[in-house]
Structure formats: structure tokens, C-alpha cells
C-alpha positions as CSV (number, residue, x, y, z in Angstrom):
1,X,0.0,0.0,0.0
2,X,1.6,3.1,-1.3
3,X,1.5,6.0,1.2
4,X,2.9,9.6,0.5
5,X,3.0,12.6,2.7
6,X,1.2,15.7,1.5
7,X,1.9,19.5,3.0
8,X,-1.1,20.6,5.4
9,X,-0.3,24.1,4.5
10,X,1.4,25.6,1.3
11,X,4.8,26.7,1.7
12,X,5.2,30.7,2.9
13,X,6.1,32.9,-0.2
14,X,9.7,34.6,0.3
15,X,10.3,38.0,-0.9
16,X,13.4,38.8,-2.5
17,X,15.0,41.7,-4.0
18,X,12.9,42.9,-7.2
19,X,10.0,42.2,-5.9
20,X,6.9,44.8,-6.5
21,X,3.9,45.0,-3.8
22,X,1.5,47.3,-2.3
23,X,3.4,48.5,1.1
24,X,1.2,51.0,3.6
25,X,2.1,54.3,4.5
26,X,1.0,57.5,5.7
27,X,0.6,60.3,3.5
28,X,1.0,64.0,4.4
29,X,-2.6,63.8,5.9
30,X,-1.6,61.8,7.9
31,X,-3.7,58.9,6.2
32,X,-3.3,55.3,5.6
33,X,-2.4,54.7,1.5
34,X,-1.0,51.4,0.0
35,X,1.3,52.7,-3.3
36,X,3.3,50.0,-5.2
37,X,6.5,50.0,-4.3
38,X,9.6,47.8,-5.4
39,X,12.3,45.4,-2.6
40,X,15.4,46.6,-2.9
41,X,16.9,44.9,0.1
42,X,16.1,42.6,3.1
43,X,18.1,41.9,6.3
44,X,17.2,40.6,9.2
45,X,17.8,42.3,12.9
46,X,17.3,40.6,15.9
47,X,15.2,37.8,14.1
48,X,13.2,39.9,12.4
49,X,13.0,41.1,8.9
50,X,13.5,44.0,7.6
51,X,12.4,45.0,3.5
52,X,13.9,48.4,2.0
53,X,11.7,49.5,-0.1
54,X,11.4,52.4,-3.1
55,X,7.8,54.3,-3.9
56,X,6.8,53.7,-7.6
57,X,6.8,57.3,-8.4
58,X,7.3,58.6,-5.8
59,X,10.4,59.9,-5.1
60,X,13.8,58.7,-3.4
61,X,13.9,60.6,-0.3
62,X,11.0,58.8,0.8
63,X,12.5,55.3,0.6
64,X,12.9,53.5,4.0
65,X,13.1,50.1,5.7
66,X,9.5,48.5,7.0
67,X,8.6,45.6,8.8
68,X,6.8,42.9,6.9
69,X,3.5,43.5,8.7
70,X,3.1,46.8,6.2
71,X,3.7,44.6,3.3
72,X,0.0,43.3,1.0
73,X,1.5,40.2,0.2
74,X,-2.1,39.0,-1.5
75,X,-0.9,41.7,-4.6
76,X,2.7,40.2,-4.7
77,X,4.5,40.8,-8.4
78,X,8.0,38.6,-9.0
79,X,10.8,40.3,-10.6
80,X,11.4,38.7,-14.5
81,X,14.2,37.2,-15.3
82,X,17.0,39.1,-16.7
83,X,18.5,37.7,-20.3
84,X,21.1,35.0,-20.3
85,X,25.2,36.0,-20.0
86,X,25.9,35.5,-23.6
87,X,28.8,33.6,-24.0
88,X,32.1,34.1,-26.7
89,X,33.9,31.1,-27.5
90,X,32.4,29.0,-24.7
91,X,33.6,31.4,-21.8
92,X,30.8,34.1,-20.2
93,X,31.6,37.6,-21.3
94,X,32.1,40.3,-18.3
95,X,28.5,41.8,-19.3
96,X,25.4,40.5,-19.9
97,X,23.2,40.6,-23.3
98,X,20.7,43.8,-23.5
99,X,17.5,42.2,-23.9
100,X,15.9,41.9,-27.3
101,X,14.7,46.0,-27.8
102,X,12.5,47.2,-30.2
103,X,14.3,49.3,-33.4
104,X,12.0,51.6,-35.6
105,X,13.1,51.3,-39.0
106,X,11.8,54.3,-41.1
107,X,10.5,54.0,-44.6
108,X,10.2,57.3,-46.4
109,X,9.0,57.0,-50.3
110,X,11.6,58.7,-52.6
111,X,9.5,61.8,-52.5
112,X,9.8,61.7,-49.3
113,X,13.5,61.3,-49.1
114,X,14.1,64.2,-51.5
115,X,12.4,66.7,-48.6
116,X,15.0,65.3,-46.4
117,X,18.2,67.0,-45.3
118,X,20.4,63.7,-45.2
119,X,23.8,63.7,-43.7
120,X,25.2,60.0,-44.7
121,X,28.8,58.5,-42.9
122,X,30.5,55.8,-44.0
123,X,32.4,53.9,-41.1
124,X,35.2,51.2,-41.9
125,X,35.7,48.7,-39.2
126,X,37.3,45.2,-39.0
127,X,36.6,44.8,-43.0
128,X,33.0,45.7,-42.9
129,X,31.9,49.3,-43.8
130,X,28.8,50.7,-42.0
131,X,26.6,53.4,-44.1
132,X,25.4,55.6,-40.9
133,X,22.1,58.0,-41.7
134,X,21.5,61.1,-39.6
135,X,18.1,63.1,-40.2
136,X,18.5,66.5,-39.9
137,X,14.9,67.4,-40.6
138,X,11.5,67.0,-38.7
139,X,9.8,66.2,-41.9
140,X,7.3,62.8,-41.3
141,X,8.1,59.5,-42.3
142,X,6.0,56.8,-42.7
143,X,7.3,54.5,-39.7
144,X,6.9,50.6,-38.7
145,X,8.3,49.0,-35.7
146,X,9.6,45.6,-36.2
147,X,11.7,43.4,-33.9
148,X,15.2,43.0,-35.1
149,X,18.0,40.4,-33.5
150,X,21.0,42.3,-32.4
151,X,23.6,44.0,-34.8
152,X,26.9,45.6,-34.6
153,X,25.3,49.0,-35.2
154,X,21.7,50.4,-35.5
155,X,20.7,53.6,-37.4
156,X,18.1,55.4,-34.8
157,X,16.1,57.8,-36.2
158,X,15.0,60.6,-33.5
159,X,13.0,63.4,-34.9
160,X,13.7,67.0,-33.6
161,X,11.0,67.9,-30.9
162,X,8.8,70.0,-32.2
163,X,8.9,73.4,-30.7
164,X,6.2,75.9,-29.5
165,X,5.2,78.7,-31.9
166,X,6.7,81.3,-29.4
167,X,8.8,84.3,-29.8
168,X,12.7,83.8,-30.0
169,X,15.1,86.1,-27.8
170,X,15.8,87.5,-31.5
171,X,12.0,88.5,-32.3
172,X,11.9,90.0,-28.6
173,X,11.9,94.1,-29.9
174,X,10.9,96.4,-28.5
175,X,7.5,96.5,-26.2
176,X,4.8,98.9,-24.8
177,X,2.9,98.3,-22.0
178,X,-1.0,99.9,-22.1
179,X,-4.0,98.6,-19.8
180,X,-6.5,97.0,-21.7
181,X,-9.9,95.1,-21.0
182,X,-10.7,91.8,-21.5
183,X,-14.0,89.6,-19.8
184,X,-14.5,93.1,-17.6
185,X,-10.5,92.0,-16.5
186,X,-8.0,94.6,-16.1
187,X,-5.0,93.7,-18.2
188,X,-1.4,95.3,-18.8
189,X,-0.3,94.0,-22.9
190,X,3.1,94.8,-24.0
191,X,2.9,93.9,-27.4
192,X,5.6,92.9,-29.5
193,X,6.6,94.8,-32.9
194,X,5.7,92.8,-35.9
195,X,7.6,92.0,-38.9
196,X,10.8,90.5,-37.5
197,X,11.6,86.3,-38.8
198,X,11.1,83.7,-36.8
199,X,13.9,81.5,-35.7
200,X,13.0,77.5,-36.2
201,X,14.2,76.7,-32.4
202,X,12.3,80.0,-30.7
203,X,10.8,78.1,-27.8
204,X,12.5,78.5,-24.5
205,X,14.4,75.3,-22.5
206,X,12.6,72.6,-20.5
207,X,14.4,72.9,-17.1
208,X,13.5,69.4,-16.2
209,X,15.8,68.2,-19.5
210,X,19.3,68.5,-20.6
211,X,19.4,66.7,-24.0
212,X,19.4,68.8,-27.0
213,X,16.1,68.6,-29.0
214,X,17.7,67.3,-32.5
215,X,17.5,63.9,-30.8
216,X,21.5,62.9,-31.2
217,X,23.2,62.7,-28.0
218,X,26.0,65.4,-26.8
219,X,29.1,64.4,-26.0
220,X,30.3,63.8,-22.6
221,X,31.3,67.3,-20.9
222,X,34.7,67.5,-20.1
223,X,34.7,69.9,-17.6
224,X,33.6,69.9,-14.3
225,X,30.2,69.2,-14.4
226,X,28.4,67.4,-11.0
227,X,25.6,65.6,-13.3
228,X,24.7,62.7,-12.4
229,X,25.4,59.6,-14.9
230,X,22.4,57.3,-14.1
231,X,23.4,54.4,-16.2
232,X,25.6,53.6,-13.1
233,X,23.4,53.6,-10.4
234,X,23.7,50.3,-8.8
235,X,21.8,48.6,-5.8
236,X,23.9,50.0,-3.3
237,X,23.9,53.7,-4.3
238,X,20.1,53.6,-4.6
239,X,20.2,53.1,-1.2
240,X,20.3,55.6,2.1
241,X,23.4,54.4,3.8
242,X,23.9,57.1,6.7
243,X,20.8,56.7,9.4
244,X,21.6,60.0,11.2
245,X,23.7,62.9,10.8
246,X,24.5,65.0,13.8
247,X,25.5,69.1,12.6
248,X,25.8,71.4,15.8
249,X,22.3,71.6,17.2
250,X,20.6,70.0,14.2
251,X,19.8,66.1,13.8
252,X,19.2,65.8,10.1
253,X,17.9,62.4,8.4
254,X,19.7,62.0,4.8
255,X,17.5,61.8,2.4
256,X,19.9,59.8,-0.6
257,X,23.3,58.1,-0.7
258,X,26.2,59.4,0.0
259,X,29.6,57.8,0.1
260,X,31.2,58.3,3.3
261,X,33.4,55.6,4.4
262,X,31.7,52.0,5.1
263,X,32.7,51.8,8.6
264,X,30.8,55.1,9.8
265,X,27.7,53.4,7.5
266,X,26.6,51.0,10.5
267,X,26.7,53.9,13.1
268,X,23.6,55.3,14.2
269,X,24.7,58.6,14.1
270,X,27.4,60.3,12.0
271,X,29.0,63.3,14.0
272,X,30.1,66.4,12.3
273,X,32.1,69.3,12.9
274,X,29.7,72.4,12.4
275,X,32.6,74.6,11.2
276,X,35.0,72.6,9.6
277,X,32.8,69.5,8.4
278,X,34.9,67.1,9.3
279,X,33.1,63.6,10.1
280,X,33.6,61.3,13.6
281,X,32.4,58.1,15.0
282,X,31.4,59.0,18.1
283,X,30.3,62.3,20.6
284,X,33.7,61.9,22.4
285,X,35.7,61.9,19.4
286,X,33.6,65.2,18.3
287,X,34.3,66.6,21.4
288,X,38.0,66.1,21.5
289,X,38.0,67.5,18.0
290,X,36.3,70.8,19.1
291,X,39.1,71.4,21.8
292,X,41.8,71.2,18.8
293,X,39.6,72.9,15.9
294,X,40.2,76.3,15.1
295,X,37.5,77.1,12.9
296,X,34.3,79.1,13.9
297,X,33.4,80.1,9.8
298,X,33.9,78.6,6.6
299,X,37.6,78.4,5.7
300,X,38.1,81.6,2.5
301,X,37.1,85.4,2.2
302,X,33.2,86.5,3.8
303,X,32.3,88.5,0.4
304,X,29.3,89.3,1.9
305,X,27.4,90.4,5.3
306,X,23.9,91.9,6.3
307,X,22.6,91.4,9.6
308,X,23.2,87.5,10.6
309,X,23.6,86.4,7.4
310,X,27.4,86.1,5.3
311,X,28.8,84.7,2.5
312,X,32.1,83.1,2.3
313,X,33.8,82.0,-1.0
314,X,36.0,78.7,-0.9
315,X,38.1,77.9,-3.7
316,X,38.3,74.3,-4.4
317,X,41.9,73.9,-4.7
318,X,43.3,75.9,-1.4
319,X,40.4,74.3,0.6
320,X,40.2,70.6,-0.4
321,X,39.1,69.0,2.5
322,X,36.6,71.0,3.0
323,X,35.2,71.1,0.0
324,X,35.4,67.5,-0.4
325,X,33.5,67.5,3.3
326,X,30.8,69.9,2.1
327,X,30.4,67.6,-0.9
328,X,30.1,64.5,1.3
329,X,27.2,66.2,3.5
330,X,25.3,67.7,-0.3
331,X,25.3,64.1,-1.4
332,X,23.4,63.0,1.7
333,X,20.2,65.6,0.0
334,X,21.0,65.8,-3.9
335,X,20.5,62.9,-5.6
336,X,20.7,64.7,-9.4
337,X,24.1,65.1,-8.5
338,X,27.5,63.2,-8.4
339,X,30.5,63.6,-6.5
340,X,34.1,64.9,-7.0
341,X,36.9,64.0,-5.2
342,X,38.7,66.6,-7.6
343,X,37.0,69.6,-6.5
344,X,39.9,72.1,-8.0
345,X,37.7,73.4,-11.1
346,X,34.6,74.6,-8.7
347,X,34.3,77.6,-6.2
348,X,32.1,77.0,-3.2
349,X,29.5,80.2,-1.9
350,X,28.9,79.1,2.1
351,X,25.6,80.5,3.3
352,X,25.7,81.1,7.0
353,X,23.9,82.2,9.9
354,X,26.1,84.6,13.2
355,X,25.6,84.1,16.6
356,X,27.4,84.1,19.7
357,X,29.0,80.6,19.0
358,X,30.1,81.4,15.4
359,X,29.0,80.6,12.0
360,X,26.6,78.2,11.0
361,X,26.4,76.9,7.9
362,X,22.6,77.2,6.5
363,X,23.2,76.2,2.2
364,X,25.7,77.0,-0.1
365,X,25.8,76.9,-3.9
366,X,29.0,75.3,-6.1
367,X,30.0,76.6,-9.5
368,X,32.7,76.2,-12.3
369,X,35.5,78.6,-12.0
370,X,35.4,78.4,-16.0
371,X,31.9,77.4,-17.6
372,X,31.4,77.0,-21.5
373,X,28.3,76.5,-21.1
374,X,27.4,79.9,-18.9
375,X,26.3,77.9,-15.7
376,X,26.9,80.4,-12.5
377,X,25.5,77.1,-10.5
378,X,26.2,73.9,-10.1
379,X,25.1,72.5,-7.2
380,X,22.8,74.4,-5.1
381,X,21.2,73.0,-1.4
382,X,19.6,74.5,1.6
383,X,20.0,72.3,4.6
384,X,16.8,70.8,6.0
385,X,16.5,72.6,9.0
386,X,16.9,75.6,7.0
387,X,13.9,75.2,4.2
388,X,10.6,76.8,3.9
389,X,12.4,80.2,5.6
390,X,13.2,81.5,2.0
391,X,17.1,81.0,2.0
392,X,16.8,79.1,-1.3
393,X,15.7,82.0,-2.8
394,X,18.5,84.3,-1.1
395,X,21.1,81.4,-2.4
396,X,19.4,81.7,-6.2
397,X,19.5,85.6,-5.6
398,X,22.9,86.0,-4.5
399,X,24.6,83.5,-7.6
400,X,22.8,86.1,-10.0
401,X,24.6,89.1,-8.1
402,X,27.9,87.8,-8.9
403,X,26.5,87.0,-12.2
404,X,26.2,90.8,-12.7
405,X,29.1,91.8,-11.0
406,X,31.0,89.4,-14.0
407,X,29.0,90.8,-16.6
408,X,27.5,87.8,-17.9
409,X,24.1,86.0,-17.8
410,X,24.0,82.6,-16.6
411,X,22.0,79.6,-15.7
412,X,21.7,76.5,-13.2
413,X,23.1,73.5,-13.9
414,X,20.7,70.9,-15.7
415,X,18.4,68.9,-14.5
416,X,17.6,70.5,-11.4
417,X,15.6,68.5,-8.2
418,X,12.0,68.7,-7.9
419,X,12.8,71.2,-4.6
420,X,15.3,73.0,-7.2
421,X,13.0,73.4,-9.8
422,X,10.5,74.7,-7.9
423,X,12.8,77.9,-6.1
424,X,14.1,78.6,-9.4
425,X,11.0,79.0,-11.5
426,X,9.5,80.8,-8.3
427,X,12.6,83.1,-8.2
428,X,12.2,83.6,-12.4
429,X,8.6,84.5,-11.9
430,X,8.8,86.8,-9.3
431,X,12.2,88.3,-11.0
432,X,10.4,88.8,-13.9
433,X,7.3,90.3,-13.4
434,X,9.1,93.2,-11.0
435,X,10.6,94.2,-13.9
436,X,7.7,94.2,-16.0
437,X,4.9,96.1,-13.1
438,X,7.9,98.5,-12.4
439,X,7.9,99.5,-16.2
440,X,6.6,103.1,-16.5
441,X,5.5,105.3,-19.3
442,X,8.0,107.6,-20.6
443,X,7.5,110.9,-21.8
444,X,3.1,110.2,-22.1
445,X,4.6,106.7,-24.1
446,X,4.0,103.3,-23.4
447,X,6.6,101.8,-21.9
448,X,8.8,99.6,-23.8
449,X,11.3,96.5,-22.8
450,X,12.8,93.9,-24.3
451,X,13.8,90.2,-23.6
452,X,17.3,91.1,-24.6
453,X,17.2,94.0,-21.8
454,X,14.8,91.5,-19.2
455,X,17.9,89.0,-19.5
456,X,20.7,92.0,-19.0
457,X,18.8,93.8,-15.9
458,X,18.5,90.2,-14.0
459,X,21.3,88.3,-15.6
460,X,18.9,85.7,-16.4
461,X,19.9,83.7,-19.5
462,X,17.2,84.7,-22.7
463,X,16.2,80.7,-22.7
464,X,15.1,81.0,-18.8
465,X,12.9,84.1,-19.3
466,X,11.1,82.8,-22.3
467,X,10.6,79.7,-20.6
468,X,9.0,81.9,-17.2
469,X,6.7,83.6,-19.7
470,X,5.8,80.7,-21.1
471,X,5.3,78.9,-17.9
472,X,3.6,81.8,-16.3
473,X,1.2,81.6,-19.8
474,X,2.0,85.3,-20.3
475,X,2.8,85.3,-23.9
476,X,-0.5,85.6,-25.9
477,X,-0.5,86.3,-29.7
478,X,-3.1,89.6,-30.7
479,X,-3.4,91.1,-33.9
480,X,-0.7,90.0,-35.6
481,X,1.9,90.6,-32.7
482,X,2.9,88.9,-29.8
483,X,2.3,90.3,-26.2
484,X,2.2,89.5,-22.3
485,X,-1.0,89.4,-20.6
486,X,-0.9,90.5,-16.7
487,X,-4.2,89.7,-15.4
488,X,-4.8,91.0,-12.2
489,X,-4.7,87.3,-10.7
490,X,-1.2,87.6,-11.5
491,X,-0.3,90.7,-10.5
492,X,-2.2,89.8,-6.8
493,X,-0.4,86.6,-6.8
494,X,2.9,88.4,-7.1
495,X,2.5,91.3,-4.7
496,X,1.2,88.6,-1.8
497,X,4.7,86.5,-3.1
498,X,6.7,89.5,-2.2
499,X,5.5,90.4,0.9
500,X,6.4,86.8,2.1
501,X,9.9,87.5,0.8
502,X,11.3,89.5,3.8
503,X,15.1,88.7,2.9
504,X,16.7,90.5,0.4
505,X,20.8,90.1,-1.2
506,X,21.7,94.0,-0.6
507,X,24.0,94.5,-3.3
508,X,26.0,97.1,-1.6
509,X,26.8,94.6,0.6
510,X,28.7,92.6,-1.5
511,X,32.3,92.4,-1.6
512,X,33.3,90.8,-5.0
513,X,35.8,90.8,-7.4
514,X,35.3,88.3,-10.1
515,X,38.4,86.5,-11.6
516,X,39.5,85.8,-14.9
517,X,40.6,81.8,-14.6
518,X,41.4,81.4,-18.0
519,X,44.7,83.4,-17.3
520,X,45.5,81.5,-14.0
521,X,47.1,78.6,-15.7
522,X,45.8,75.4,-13.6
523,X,43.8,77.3,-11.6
């Protein structure tokens, strides 16, 4: 008599990295919600298991570890399995096969391919010649996707994005401002003179985006950019590694990676020098380091000072530890961002706060001491315990200061953070329409202003104010000419903004003298 044994209950499910499920939180209501979110580690402490996990959409800051009773194992997804390690010659290669992608293929009739503006490479490698095909037009194809198996090269075909029909900085003459009304709504226009050609690529940047809209890809930047490559994110860096950070009389809870050394990554806290950055194990070692520690401000020259608030410039080079330190602690809240050990090419702005006790540092803003690409920023953070109090918008303020001093215009470094983007297109809008409610009529005139002369007053670059006007949905076309509508929602809006907006960069205050770096040999 055959007799077999057969499981009274079904085996429990184990979750492993990958893995996608519901997982309960509170939102900022303070109620229960259940988003997807994804496993991106499990350990186990003191028998019991832990599960990182990431938000789908939501974003990184918010990751943290959870117990398993917050997990809806009922709605449990699996990860898929990655492609096989291809192998050459019978050994496994160092990287694994893409998976099979999906390649348009375009067919254009010959009528077609006569509108085109074709620019057609031929590439010689290892005997076989490739015929490359770059389209330099926008003009439609008639397109197909098919699957394809791998080759040595694809042709991609990106069209150019097509752009807004918006004024150029080119087409921005001059302007006049006269009330007008519209749906029994007050309204300042300041219409644009007609006539002037319209440039093909007149719509203003996306801030959020730093490829260039012809679809190719730019070359990597060889200077000293802090952009973060994301192709080499990796499990670990998607990870917060530092639980606490202690700064002075702030606690602070990093909100991203950051790579301090992997010893100090299994402390509870991680101390910090307030002055001088410098990072210890433990309170006694902090303490010990205070008795020897000179420093009560940034190391470099205060440039600026008004009331409690200065501004020290740190170059790089002369201050390299703590520069590399104030890089270490950015990490810990910038995620867009990557880190240099090298920090000779940049110039550090420290933001800081006086009291009895010395100088605290509140933000601070990093920049290229030689940009080809007109940045005046390239990192830019406001410590947590210092947000919502307006010093973002001080830090923004004061980078376009020195940008006047220099003479130039100039622009953030691309792509900002969600909390970046924000300050800067408030700062833009409120920048902007001072200048355009301060405008005057002159000599029983209309007023009249330019984009060109918007950009020179602020130092603003031309893309950034078109982009604010178009944001703001101030450009309207009427009559043949292009103008900006203030509606009074606007103009309330902005005058309720600025009485909110209590600090001010005093420009008197500021003690500046820009250098030429070009001439400094290696800086």
C-alpha cells in the first residue's frame, strides 16, 4: 500500500529583491495609502526582517526600511528574469546581453527622401563598412516598428521635438505696455513689434531636460560638471546608507546616498564638525575635536554680510578637505548630482547664519571657476532645518549678483531636483514680473522692454525668461503681434509673493571681485 505525505499548508512565499507590492504608508494627511513600491533589500535584525523599499513614483527621499507586517503580500508581483550571460567562444563575457529591444526602421518613399536633409557617414571597421544616416529634418516618415536580433550598429532615427510657436530672444523688440480690458478683467499688454523672422528653435528650454532637442546625443562634458550619470546607479547607491547625521544643534535624516566611508555606514549617528565638516564616530571623538579645531566660519574670504547672514567664497583647490567634506554632506540631500573627489575646477558660496557661538552653515551653492556652457551654479542645497524660511531664494539671488558683477548671464546647472526646480522658477517669476509692473511710461509713451534688456537687468539667461513667460502663460498672440497678458490674478499673486519674501541680497553689501581663470594657468 503506497503512502505519500502531502503539506497541510502551502509553503510561505519569500520575498526577494525585485520584488513589487503594495506597502502602507501614511501620506502627508496623515492617512493610511498602500502605493506600489519595489524590494530593494532585506536583512534581518534581531530575528526579524526587515524589507527596504522604493515608492513607484514617488520619489527617493522617501524610501525607507518596513517591517513585513506593512507589506499586501495577497498583490505580490515577481521580478522577470534578466536575459542570459551571452557567451564568446564558450567562456561568459564580463557583461550581460541587452535584452531583445524594439528598433523603428523608417521607410520614407523617394519623395519623401528628396524633402530630407540627409547627412550619410561611411564607417570602416574590422573589413566591414557601415553606411550611418542622420536626419536632420522634422519632416514625417512613414514608420513601422519591427523586432530585429542584435547587430553591430543600429541607425536610430530621432525626430527633432517640435517646438512651440513662441517668440525667440531674436524676435523679442521692443515693447509697450497699455492697460487694456478683456472679460471686464483689467490687463497690462506689452505687445511685440511685428515684422521680425522667426527663428525654427524660438521656444525657451525645459528645465527638467538636458538633452538637446535634435535627438542625437551630446558628447560627454569634459569639464567639471556634477551631473549625475544614471546608467551607473547600482543597488547600493540607490540606497540611504547614513541613518543620522549629527550638525551642531541639528539632527538631520539623509535623504539619498552618500559615500562616506563604510565603517561610519553601520553607526547610528554620524557626528560632524559644524565649522570645519569634518566627520567622527562617536560624541567623544567630536568633542575632543572641538578642543583642537580652530575654525568658527567657513575656511576663504566673507564677500558678503547683512545682519546674521554672510557669505564666504571657498576655492576648491586651497580648501580641499573642505570642500570634499561639504560635498560628502550635499550628497546626503542631492540625488541629481554626483561627486568629485577633484574639486579644483569649482568655487564653493557658504551660506551662513552669526551668533554668539560662530558661523553656521545654513546652504551653499557650487559653480565652475570656467563654464562653456554659462552655468553660475552647479550644485545648489539648503539644509533641511533651514527650508521653507526663504534661503533658497537668497542662495538663487545671490549666484545672480555675482553673475552681474562678471557681466555675464548665466544659468543653473541641468536637471535641477523637484525642490530646485521649484525655487528657481519661483525666483524667475517673481524676477520677472518686478521688472515688467515696475515699467513706466515715458515721456506720455507706453513703456517699452525687451527680452534682450529682461535678461541684462537680472542676468537671467534669454532661454530661462522665455521659458518663465511661457510657464507663467503670459505670452499671448493679438493682432498679428505677440504680447504679455498681466491679469490681475497675477499681479495679486505676485504682490502677496513679495510680501512673504522679507530677505533680500543687498548688493552694496557685496564684496566681489570676479576673476579671470582662463589666465590662472591650472587654476
Amino acid at each position: 500500500m503506497w503512502t505519500g505525505i502531502f503539506p497541510q499548508h502551502p509553503a510561505p512565499v519569500e520575498i526577494v529583491e525585485g520584488c513589487r507590492l503594495p506597502v502602507l504608508r501614511k501620506n502627508q494627511e496623515h492617512e493610511d495609502e498602500w502605493p506600489l513600491a519595489e524590494i530593494l533589500s532585506v536583512k534581518e535584525v534581531s530575528g526579524r526582517k526587515l524589507f527596504y523599499v522604493h515608492y513607484i513614483d514617488f520619489n527617493k527621499r522617501l524610501d525607507e526600511w518596513v517591517t513585513a507586517d506593512r507589506l499586501d503580500m495577497k498583490k505580490l508581483q515577481f521580478p522577470k528574469k534578466e536575459a542570459k550571460t551571452p557567451t564568446k567562444n564558450g567562456l561568459p563575457t564580463s557583461r550581460p546581453s541587452s535584452p531583445e529591444r524594439e528598433v523603428v526602421s523608417v521607410y520614407c518613399t523617394t519623395k519623401c527622401l528628396s524633402q530630407l536633409n540627409l547627412r550619410i557617414i561611411l564607417v570602416e571597421n574590422a573589413g566591414l563598412v557601415y553606411l550611418i544616416i542622420f536626419v536632420m529634418s522634422n519632416n514625417a516618415c512613414l514608420q513601422q516598428k519591427r523586432k530585429v536580433e542584435p547587430v553591430p550598429l543600429a541607425t536610430q532615427v530621432s525626430p527633432a521635438t517640435p517646438v512651440p510657436s513662441l517668440p525667440s530672444s531674436a524676435e523679442a523688440t521692443q515693447a509697450s505696455v497699455f492697460p487694456a480690458q478683456q472679460n471686464g478683467t483689467a490687463r497690462r499688454l506689452i505687445p511685440a513689434q511685428p515684422g521680425r523672422k522667426r527663428k525654427a528653435n524660438c521656444g525657451g528650454t525645459d528645465e527638467d531636460s538636458q538633452d538637446s532637442s535634435d535627438g542625437i546625443p551630446s558628447a560627454p562634458r569634459m569639464t567639471g560638471s556634477l551631473v549625475s550619470d544614471r546608467s551607473h546607479d547600482d543597488i547600493v547607491t540607490r540606497m540611504k546608507n547614513i541613518e543620522c547625521i549629527e550638525l551642531g544643534r541639528h539632527r538631520l535624516k539623509p535623504w539619498y546616498f552618500s559615500p562616506y566611508p563604510q565603517e561610519l555606514t553601520a553607526l547610528p549617528i554620524l557626528y560632524l564638525c559644524e565649522f570645519c565638516l569634518k566627520y567622527l564616530k562617536s560624541l567623544k571623538c567630536l568633542q575632543r575635536h572641538l578642543t583642537k579645531c580652530n575654525l568658527r566660519h567657513p575656511p576663504g574670504n566673507e564677500i558678503y554680510r547683512k545682519g546674521t547672514i554672510s557669505f564666504f567664497e571657498i576655492d576648491g583647490r586651497k580648501n580641499k578637505n573642505y570642500s570634499q567634506n561639504l560635498c560628502l554632506l550635499a550628497k546626503c540631500f542631492l540625488d541629481h548630482k554626483t561627486l568629485y573627489y577633484d574639486t579644483d575646477p569649482f568655487l564653493f558660496y557658504v551660506m551662513t547664519e552669526y551668533d554668539s557661538k560662530g558661523f553656521h552653515i545654513v546652504g551653499y551653492f557650487s559653480k565652475e571657476k570656467e563654464s562653456t556652457e554659462d552655468y553660475n551654479v552647479a550644485c545648489i542645497l539648503t539644509l533641511p532645518p533651514y527650508q521653507r524660511r526663504g534661503y533658497g531664494k537668497l542662495l538663487i539671488e545671490f549666484s545672480y549678483e555675482l553673475s552681474k558683477v562678471e557681466g555675464k548671464t548665466g544659468t543653473p546647472e541641468k536637471p535641477l531636483s523637484d525642490l530646485g526646480l521649484l525655487s528657481y522658477r519661483s525666483y524667475w517669476s517673481q524676477t520677472i514680473l518686478e521688472i515688467l509692473m515696475d515699467l513706466k511710461p515715458d515721456n506720455g509713451e507706453r513703456p517699452q522692454i525687451t527680452i534682450n534688456e529682461i535678461s541684462e537687468i537680472t542676468s537671467v539667461k534669454k532661454e530661462d525668461v522665455i521659458s518663465t513667460l511661457q510657464y507663467l502663460n503670459l505670452i499671448n498672440y493679438y493682432k498679428g503681434q505677440y504680447i504679455l497678458t498681466l491679469s490681475e490674478d497675477i499681479v495679486d499673486g505676485h504682490e502677496r509673493a513679495m510680501q512673504k519674501r522679507h530677505s533680500r541680497i543687498d548688493p552694496k553689501c557685496l564684496h566681489f571681485t570676479p576673476k579671470d581663470w582662463s589666465k590662472r594657468g591650472k587654476w
